[in-house]
C-alpha positions as CSV (number, residue, x, y, z in Angstrom):
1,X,-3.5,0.1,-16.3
2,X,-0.5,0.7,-18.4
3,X,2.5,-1.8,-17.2
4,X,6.1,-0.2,-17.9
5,X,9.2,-3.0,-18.7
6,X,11.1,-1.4,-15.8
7,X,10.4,-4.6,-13.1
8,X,9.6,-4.4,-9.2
9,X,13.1,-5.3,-6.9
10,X,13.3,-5.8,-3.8
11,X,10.2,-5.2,-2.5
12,X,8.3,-6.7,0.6
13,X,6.9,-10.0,1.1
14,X,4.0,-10.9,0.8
15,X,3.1,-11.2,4.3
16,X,4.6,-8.1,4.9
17,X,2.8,-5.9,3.1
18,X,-0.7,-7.6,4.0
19,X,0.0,-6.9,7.7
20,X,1.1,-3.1,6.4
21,X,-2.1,-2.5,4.9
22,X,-4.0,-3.6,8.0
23,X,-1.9,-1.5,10.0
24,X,-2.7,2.0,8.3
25,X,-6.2,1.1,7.2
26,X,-9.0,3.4,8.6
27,X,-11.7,1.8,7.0
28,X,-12.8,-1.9,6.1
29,X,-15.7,-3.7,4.7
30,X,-17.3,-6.5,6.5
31,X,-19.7,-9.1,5.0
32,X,-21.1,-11.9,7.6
33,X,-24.5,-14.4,7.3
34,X,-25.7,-12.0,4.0
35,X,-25.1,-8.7,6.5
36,X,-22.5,-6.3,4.6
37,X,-21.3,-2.7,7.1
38,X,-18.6,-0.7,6.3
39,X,-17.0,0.5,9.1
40,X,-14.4,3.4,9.6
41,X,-12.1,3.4,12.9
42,X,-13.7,0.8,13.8
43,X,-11.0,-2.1,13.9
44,X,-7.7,-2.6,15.5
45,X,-5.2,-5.8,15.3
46,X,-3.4,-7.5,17.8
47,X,0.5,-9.2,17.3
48,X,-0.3,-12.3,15.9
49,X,-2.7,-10.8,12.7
50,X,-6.3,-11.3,14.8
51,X,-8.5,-8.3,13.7
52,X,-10.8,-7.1,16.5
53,X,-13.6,-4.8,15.5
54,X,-15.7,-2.8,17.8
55,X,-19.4,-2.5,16.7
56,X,-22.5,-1.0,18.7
57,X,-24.8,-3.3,20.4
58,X,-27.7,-2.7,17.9
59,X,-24.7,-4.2,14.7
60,X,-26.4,-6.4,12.6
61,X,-22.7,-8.0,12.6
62,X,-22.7,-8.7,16.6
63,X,-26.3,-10.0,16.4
64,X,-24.8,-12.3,13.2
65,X,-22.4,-13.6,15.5
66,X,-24.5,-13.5,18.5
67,X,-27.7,-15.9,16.8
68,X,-24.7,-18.3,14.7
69,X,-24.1,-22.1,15.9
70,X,-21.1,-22.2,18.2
71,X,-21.2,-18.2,18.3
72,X,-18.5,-17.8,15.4
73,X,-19.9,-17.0,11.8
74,X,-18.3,-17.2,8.9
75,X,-17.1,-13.7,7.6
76,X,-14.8,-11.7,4.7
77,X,-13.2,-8.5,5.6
78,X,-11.7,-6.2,2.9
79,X,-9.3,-3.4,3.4
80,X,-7.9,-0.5,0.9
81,X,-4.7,0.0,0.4
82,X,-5.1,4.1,-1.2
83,X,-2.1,6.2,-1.8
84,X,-1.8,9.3,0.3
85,X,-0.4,11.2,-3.0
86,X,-3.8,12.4,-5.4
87,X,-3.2,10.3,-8.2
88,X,-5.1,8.6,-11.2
89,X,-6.0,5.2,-9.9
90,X,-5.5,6.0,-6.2
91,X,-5.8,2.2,-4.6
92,X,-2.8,0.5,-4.2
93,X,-3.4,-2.9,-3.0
94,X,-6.6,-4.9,-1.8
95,X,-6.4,-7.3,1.0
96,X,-9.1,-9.7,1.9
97,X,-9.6,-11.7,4.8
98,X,-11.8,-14.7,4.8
99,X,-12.4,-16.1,8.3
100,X,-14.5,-16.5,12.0
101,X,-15.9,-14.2,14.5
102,X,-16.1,-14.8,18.1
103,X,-17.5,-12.2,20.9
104,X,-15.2,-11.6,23.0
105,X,-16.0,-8.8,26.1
106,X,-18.1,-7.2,23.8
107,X,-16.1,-7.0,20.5
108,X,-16.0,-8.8,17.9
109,X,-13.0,-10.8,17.3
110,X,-12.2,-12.1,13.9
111,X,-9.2,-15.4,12.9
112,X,-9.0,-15.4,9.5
113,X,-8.5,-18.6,7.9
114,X,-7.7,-17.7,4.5
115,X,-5.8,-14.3,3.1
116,X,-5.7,-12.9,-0.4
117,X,-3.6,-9.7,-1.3
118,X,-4.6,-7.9,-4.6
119,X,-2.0,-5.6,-6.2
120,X,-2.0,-5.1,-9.9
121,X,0.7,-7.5,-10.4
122,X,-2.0,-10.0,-9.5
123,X,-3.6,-11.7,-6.7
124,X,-1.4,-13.9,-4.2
125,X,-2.8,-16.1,-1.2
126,X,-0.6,-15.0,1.8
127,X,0.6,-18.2,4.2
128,X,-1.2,-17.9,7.5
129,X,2.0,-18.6,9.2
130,X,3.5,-16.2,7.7
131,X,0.8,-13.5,8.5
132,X,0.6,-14.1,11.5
133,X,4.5,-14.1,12.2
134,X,4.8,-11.0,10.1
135,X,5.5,-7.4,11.5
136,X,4.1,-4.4,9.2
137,X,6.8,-2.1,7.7
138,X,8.6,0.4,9.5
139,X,8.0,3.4,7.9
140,X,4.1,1.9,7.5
141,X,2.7,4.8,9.5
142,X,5.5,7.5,8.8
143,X,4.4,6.8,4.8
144,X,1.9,9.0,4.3
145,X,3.7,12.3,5.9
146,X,6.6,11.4,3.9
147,X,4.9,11.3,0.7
148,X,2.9,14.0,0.7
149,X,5.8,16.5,1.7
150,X,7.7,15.1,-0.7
151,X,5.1,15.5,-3.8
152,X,4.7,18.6,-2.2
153,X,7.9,20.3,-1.7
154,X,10.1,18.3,-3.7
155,X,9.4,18.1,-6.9
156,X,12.7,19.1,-8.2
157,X,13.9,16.4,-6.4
158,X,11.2,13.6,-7.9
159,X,12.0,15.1,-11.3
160,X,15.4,14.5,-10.8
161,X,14.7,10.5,-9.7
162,X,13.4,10.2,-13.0
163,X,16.9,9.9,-14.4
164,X,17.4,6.2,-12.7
165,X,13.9,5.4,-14.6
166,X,14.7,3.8,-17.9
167,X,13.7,5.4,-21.3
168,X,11.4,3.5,-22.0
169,X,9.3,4.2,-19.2
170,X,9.2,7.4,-19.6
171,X,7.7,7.4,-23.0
172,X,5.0,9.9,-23.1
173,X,5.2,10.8,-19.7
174,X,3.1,13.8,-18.5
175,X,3.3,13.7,-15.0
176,X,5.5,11.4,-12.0
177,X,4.9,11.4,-8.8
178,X,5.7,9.2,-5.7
179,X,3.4,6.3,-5.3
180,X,5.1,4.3,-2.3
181,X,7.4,3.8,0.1
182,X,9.0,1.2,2.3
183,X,11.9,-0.3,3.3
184,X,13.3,-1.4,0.5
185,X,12.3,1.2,-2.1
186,X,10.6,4.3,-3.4
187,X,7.7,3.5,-5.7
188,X,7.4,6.1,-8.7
189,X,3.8,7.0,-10.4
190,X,4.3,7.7,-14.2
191,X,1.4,8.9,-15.5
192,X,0.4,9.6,-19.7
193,X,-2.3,11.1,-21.1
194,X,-4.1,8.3,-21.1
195,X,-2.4,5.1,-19.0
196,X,-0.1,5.1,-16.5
197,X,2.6,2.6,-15.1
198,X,4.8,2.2,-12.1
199,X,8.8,1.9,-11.2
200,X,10.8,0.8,-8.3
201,X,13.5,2.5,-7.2
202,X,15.2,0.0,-4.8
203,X,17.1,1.2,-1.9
204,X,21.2,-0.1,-1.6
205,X,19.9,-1.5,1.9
206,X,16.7,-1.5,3.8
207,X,15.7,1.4,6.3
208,X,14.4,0.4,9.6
209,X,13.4,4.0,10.4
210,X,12.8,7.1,9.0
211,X,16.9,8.4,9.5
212,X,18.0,5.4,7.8
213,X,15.2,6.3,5.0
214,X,16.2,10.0,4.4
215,X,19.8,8.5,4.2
216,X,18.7,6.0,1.5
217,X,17.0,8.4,-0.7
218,X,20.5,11.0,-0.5
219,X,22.3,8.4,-2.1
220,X,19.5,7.4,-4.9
221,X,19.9,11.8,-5.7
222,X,23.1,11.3,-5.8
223,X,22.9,8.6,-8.1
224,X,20.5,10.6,-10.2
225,X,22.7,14.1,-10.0
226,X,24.6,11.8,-11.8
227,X,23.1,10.5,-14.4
228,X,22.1,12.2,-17.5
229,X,18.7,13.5,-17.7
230,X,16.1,11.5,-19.7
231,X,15.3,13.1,-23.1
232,X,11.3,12.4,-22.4
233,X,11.1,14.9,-19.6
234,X,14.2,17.6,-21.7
235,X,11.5,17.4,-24.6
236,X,8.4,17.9,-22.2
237,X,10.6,20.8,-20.3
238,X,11.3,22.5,-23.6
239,X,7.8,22.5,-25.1
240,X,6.3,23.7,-21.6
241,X,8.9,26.8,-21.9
242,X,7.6,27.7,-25.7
């Protein structure tokens, strides 16, 4: 992955954004006593970061925690963070949890005991304290929707936030395109021909909701109308129109 000088500000903590992944995930990966099932819809999580996953009664994973001494085998879970935007490189974040199941009334309940967040910044083991304290981001579920329409109708409008980005990061730029969202910032693609490397656009103040959001991202256009357009995107503009 290409990495752009342009640095990540104020974005969420750690904790944060492990608990935002789990929130939106549809899908997860389970690996107990040498079983491995992927499961889709198949998982909610309660206040306090516990991840309970329904599984039939013929799951090799309920039978794993059914046969194991004291009832509560040990366990990894892995969820995807993927961008809702079609992009090169579409995950976003990976988010382990290595922990216990119990049965509970038929489910499977899992504590985890240790989690890891992946981004491509690097790998950072969240406090269980925290995750458990932590609340997902606001506009968590609202994200995709927002993204989508926004790559999709607005692409004057993306084009146009490209003027905050600095020079640099624009250097051979063939495509840009919104990568994430949440409270504190708009996350911009920048794809090349070959590589491809991502820029924060942080937000004067954080949104709690998605009124506050549309307000936030008025005032980064406005800041853009502003500003002069970069001469990477003028040049790839004026060699389209030949």
């Amino acid at each position: 992955m290409g990495d752009d000088s342009q640095s990540w500000t104020a974005a969420p903590a750690a904790a944060e954004q492990a608990r935002s992944v789990l929130a939106v995930a549809w899908s997860c990966s389970v690996t107990a006593e040498g079983t491995r099932e992927e499961l889709v819809g198949a998982h909610t999580v309660t206040e306090d970061g516990r991840v309970l996953v329904h599984v039939p009664e013929d799951s090799a994973l309920l039978a794993a925690a059914i046969c194991a001494p004291r009832g509560e085998p040990s366990a990894v879970l892995e969820f995807a963070d993927v961008a809702p935007v079609p992009l090169r490189n579409r995950i976003r974040a990976r988010l382990w949890l290595a922990g216990w199941f119990a049965v509970e009334e038929g489910q499977l309940a899992f504590r985890p005991t240790r989690v890891v967040l992946r981004q491509p910044s690097g790998a950072v083991v969240v406090d269980l304290d925290e995750f458990a304290a932590a609340a997902p981001d606001p506009l968590t579920t609202a994200e995709a929707r927002l993204l989508t329409h926004l790559a999709d109708c607005h692409a004057d409008a993306v084009e146009r936030l490209t003027r905050l980005v600095e020079h640099d990061s624009l250097h051979g730029a063939v495509r840009v395109q919104p990568l994430a969202v949440d409270r504190h910032g708009l996350t911009l693609r920048i794809e090349r021909a070959r590589a491809h490397g991502d820029v924060r656009l942080a937000f004067h103040a954080p949104a709690d909701d998605v009124a506050q959001l549309t307000e936030r991202m008025h005032v980064l256009l406005t800041q853009a109308s502003a500003a002069s357009c970069p001469r990477a995107l003028q040049r790839q503009r004026t060699d389209g129109d030949r």
